[in-house]
C-alpha positions as CSV (number, residue, x, y, z in Angstrom):
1,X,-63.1,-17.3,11.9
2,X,-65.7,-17.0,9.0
3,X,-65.8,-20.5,6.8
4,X,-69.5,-20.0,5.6
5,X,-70.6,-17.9,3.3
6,X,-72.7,-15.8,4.2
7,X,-75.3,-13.5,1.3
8,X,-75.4,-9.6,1.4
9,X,-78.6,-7.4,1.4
10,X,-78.1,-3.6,1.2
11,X,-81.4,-1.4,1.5
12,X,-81.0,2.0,-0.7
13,X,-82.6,5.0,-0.8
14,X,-83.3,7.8,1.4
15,X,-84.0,7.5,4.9
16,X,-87.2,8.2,6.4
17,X,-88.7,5.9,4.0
18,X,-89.7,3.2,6.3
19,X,-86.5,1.2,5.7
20,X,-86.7,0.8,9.7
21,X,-90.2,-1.5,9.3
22,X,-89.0,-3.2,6.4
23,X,-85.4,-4.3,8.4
24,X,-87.7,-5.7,11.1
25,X,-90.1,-7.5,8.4
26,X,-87.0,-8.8,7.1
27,X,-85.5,-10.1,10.5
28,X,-88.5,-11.9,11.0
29,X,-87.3,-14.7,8.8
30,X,-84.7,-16.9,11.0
31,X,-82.7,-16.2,6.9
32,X,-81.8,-13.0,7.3
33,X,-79.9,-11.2,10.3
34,X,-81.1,-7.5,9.9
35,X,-80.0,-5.5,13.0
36,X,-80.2,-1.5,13.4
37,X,-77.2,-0.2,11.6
38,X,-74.2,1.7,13.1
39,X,-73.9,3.4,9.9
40,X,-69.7,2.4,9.7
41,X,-69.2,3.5,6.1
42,X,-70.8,6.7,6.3
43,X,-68.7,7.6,9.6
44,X,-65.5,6.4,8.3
45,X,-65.5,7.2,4.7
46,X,-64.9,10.6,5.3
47,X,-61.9,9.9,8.0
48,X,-60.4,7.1,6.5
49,X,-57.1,9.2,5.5
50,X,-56.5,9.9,9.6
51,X,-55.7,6.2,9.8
52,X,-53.0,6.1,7.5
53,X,-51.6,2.9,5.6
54,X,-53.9,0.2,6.8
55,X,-51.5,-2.4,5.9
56,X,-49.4,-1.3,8.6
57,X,-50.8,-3.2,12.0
58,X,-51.7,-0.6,13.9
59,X,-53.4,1.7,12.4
60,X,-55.8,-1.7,11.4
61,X,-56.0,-2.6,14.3
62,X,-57.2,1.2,15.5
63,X,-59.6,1.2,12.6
64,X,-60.9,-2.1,13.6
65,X,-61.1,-1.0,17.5
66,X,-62.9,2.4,16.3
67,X,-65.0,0.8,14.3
68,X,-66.2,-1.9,17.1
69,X,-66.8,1.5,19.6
70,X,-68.9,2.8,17.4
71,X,-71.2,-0.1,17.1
72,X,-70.8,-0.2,21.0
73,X,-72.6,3.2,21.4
74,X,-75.2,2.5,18.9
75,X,-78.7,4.4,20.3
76,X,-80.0,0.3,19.2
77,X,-77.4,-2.3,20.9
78,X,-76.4,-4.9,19.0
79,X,-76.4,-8.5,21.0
80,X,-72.8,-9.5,19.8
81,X,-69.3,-9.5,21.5
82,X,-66.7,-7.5,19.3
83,X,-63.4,-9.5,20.2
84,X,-60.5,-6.9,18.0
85,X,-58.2,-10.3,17.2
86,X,-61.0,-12.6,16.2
87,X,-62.1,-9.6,13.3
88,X,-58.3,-8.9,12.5
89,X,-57.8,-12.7,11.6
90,X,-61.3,-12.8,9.5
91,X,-60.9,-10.1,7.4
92,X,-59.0,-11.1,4.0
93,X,-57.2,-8.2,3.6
94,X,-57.0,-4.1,5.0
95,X,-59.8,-2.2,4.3
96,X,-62.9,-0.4,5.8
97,X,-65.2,-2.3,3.9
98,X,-63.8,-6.0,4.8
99,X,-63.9,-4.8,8.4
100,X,-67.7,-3.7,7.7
101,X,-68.6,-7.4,5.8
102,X,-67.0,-9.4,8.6
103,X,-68.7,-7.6,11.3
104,X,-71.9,-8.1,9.5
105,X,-71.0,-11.8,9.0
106,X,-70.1,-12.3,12.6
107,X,-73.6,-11.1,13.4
108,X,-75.2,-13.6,11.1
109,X,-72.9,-16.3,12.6
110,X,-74.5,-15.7,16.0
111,X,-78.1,-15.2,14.8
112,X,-77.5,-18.9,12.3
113,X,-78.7,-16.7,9.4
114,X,-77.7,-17.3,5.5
115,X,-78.3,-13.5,4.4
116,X,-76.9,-10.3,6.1
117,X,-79.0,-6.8,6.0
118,X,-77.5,-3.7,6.1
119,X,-80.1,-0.5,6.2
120,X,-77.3,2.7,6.2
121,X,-79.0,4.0,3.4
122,X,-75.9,6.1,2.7
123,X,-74.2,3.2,1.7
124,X,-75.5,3.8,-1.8
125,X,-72.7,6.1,-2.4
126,X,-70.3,3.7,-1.6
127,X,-71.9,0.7,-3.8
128,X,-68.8,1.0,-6.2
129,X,-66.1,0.0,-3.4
130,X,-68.6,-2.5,-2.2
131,X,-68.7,-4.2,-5.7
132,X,-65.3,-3.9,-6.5
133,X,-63.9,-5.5,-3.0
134,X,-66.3,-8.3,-3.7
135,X,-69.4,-7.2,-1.7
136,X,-72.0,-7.9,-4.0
137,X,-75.2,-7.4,-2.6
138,X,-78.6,-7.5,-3.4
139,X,-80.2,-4.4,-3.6
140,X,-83.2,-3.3,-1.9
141,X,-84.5,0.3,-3.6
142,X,-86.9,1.5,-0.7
143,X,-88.9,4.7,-2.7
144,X,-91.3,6.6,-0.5
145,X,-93.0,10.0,-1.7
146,X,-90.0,12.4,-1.1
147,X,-92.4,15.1,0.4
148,X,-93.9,12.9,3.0
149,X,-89.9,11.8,3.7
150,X,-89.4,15.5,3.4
151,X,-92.2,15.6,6.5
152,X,-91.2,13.1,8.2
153,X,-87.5,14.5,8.6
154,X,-88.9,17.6,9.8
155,X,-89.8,15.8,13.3
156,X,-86.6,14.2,13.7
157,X,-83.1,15.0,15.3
158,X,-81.1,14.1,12.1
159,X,-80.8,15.0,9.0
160,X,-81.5,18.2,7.4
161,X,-84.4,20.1,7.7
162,X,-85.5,23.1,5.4
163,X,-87.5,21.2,2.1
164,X,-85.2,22.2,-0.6
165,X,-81.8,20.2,1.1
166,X,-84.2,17.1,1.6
167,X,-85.6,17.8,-1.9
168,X,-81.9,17.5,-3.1
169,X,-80.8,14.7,-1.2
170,X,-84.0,12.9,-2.1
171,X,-83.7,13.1,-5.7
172,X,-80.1,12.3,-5.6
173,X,-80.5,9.2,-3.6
174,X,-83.1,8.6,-6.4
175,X,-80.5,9.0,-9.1
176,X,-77.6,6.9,-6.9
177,X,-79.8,4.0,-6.6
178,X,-81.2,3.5,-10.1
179,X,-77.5,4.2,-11.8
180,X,-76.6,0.8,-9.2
181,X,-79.7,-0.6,-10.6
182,X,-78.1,0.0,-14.0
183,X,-74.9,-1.5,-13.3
184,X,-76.0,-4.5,-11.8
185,X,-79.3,-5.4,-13.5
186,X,-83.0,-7.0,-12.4
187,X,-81.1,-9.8,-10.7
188,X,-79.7,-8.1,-7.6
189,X,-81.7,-4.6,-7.8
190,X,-85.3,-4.7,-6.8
191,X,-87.5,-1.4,-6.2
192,X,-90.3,-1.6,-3.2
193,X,-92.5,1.7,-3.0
194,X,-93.3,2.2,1.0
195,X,-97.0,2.7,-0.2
196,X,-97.2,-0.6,-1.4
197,X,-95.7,-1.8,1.3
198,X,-98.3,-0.2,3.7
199,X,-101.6,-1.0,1.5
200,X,-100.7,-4.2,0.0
201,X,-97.7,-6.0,2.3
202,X,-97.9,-9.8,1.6
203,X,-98.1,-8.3,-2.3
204,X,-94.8,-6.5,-1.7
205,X,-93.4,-9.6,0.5
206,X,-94.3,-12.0,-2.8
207,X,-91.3,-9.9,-4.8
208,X,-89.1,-9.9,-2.1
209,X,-89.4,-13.8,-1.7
210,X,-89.1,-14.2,-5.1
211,X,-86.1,-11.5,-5.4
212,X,-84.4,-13.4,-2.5
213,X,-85.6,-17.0,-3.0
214,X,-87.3,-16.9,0.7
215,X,-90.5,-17.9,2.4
216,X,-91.4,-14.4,4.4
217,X,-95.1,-15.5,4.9
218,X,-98.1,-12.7,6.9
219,X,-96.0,-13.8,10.1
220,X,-93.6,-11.3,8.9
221,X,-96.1,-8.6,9.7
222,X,-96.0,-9.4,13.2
223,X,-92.2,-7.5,13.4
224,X,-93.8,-5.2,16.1
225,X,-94.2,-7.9,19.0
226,X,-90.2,-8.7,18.2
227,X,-87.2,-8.0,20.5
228,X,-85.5,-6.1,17.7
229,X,-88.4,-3.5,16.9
230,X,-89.4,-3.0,21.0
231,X,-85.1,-1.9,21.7
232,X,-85.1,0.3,18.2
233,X,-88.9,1.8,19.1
234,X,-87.7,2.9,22.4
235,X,-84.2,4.4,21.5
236,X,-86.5,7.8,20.6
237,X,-89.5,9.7,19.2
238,X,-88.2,8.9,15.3
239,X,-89.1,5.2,15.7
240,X,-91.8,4.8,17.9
241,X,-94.5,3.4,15.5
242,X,-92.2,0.6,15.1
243,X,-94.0,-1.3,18.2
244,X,-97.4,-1.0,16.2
245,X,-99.0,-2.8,13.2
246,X,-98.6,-1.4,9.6
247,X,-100.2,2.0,9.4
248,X,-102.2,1.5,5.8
249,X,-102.6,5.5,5.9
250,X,-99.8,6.3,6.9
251,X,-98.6,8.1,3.5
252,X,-99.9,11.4,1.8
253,X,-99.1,13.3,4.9
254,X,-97.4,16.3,4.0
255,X,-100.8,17.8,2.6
256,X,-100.6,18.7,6.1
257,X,-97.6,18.9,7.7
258,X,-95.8,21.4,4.7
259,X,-96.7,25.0,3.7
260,X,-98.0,25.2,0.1
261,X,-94.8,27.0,-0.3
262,X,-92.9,24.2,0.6
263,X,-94.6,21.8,-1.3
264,X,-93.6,24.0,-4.3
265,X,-90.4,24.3,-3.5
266,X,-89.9,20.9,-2.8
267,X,-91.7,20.6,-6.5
268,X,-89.4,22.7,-7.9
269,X,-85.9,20.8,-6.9
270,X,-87.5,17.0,-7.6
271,X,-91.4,17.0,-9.5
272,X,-89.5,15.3,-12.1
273,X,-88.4,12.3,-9.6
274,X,-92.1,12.3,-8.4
275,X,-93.5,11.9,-11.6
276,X,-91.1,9.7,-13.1
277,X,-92.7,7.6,-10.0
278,X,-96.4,8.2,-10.3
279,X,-96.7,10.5,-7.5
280,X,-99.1,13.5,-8.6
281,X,-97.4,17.3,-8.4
282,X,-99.4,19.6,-6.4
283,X,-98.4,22.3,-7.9
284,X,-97.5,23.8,-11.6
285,X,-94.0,22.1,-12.6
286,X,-91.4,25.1,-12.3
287,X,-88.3,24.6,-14.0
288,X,-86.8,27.9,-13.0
289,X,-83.4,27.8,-10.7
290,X,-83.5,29.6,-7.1
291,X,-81.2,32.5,-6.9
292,X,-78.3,32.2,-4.6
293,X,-79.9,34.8,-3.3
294,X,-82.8,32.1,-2.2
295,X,-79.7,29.6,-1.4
296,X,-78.5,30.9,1.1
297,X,-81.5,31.7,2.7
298,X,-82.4,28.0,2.9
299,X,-79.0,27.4,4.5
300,X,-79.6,29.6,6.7
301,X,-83.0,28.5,7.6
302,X,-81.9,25.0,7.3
303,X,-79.4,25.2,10.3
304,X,-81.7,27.5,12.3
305,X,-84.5,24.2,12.0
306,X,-81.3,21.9,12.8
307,X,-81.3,23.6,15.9
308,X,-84.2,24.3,17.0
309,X,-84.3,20.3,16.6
310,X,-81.9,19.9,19.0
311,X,-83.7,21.8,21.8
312,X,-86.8,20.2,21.1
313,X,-88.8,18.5,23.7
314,X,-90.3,15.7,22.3
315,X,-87.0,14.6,21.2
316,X,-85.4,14.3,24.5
317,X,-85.2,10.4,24.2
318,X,-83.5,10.9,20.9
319,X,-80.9,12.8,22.2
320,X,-80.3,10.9,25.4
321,X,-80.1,8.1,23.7
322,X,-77.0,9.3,21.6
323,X,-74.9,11.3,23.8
324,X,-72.4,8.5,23.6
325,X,-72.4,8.3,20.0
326,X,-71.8,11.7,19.5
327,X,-68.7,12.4,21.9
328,X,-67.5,9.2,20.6
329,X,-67.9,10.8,17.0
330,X,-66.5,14.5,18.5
331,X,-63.6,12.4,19.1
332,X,-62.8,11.2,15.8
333,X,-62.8,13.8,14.6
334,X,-60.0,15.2,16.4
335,X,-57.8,11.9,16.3
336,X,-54.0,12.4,15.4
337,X,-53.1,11.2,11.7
338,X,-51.2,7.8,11.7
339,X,-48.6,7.6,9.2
């Protein structure tokens, strides 16, 4: 059973951001528990309905057994026994997101931590159930130059691909997390850029300590000689700078790795959102709307890239390393509806 209370930390924004090195700078204080996320709410949300009335037993106790598979077949294991009854009897009543808090808590409990990090950046779009079933966390606004996360996606096996859906999603994770930092004020919201966090760490660590009352000191930056970044580093290609030292650079890459046209594009969906956070347009702003003429050729280009993704090479430790996952997820998908 849970009888401490234990403190919440949610890290926002869109991924590819380098919410990865910040989780392990985080973990590296004995305070916070900050383990590779199984991203619950984001594969539940949308299923939630198949399970039925929660308040009957058993379709809890299938959401709760589902929910402890999934985190079973994580590409980045977590070191914790899921015992089903021991979860049933901690959560204080029926819901996804209890299930998802205890579970976090429990993982505290075995790492003696006060605070509890969670890194499923989609969990922005949830923030309102969090709040309102008394998950209150501190918020964590992780903002990197949406054309180098633009870049960076473009060399991974998820998420999408072609510039103007990561442009959109971008901006609208933008929007997501500074409407929670209106609802919830200076007190629990805090916004880190990833450049500043490369060029000027223990600057960016002073806020956080400050913002969570802790004592993160340059040991911190060490997170690369840690148990927890060696197991995510080597689960595939997407993490494996997470074994080496902070990469000062490491930003302003997409001068390179996107077309000019892309970079327009991109320009075109969010320059607003890049100016509104001091990162200079490369091109003339363009306010004009694509066609759905263009649309559709993006979709259609974007799940030719998804593809092509899949059979790529260098990403054959990626998708090794989630074959379980992805049955497992196959299968819910095709679960009967509980009544």
């Amino acid at each position: 059973m849970i009888t401490k209370t234990y403190i919440p930390i949610q890290i926002i924004g869109t991924q590819r951001s380098g919410s990865n090195l910040l989780r392990l700078i985080l973990n590296q204080s004995s305070q916070i528990s900050a383990h590779h996320p199984p991203h619950i709410l984001k594969v539940f949300y949308p299923i939630i309905h198949r399970y039925g009335d929660l308040e009957e037993g058993s379709n809890f106790s299938q959401l709760v057994n589902d929910v402890c598979r999934l985190i079973e077949v994580n590409p980045v294991k977590w070191e914790l026994e899921l015992h089903r009854e021991d979860i049933i009897k901690s959560c204080s009543h029926r819901s996804l997101i209890e299930i998802f808090k205890v579970i976090y808590q429990m993982m505290a409990k075995k790492d003696k931590a006060t605070y509890w990090c969670c890194k499923s950046m989609a969990n922005v779009n949830f923030y309102k159930d969090l709040e309102s079933q008394g998950v209150a966390p501190y918020y964590i606004h992780l903002i990197r130059d949406g054309r180098d996360v633009a870049s960076s996606f473009k060399k991974t096996l998820v998420g999408e691909k072609h510039v103007y859906h990561l442009a959109n999603q971008w901006k609208q994770d933008f929007l997501k997390a500074k409407e929670i930092s209106r609802q919830v004020g200076n007190e629990r919201y805090l916004a880190v850029q990833y450049e500043s966090l490369i060029s000027e760490p223990m600057m960016v660590l002073k806020e956080i300590n400050t913002f969570l009352d802790l004592k993160l000191d340059e040991s911190a930056l060490h997170y690369f000689d840690s148990k927890e970044s060696k197991i995510t580093a080597a689960a595939g290609f997407m993490w494996s700078n997470l074994t080496m030292p902070i990469m000062k650079d490491n930003s302003g890459k997409f001068k390179k790795n996107l077309t000019p046209q892309d970079i327009e594009i991109f320009e075109r969906v969010a320059g607003d959102i890049l100016q509104e956070n001091n990162y200079a347009l490369c091109t003339t702003l363009n306010r004009t709307t694509f066609t759905p003429e263009d649309i559709e050729r993006f979709d259609q280009l974007n799940l030719d890239l998804k593809a092509e993704a899949q059979r790529s090479k260098h990403l054959k430790t990626d998708r090794a390393y989630r074959v379980e996952r992805k049955a497992f997820i196959d299968e819910l998908t095709t679960i009967p509806l509980y009544k």
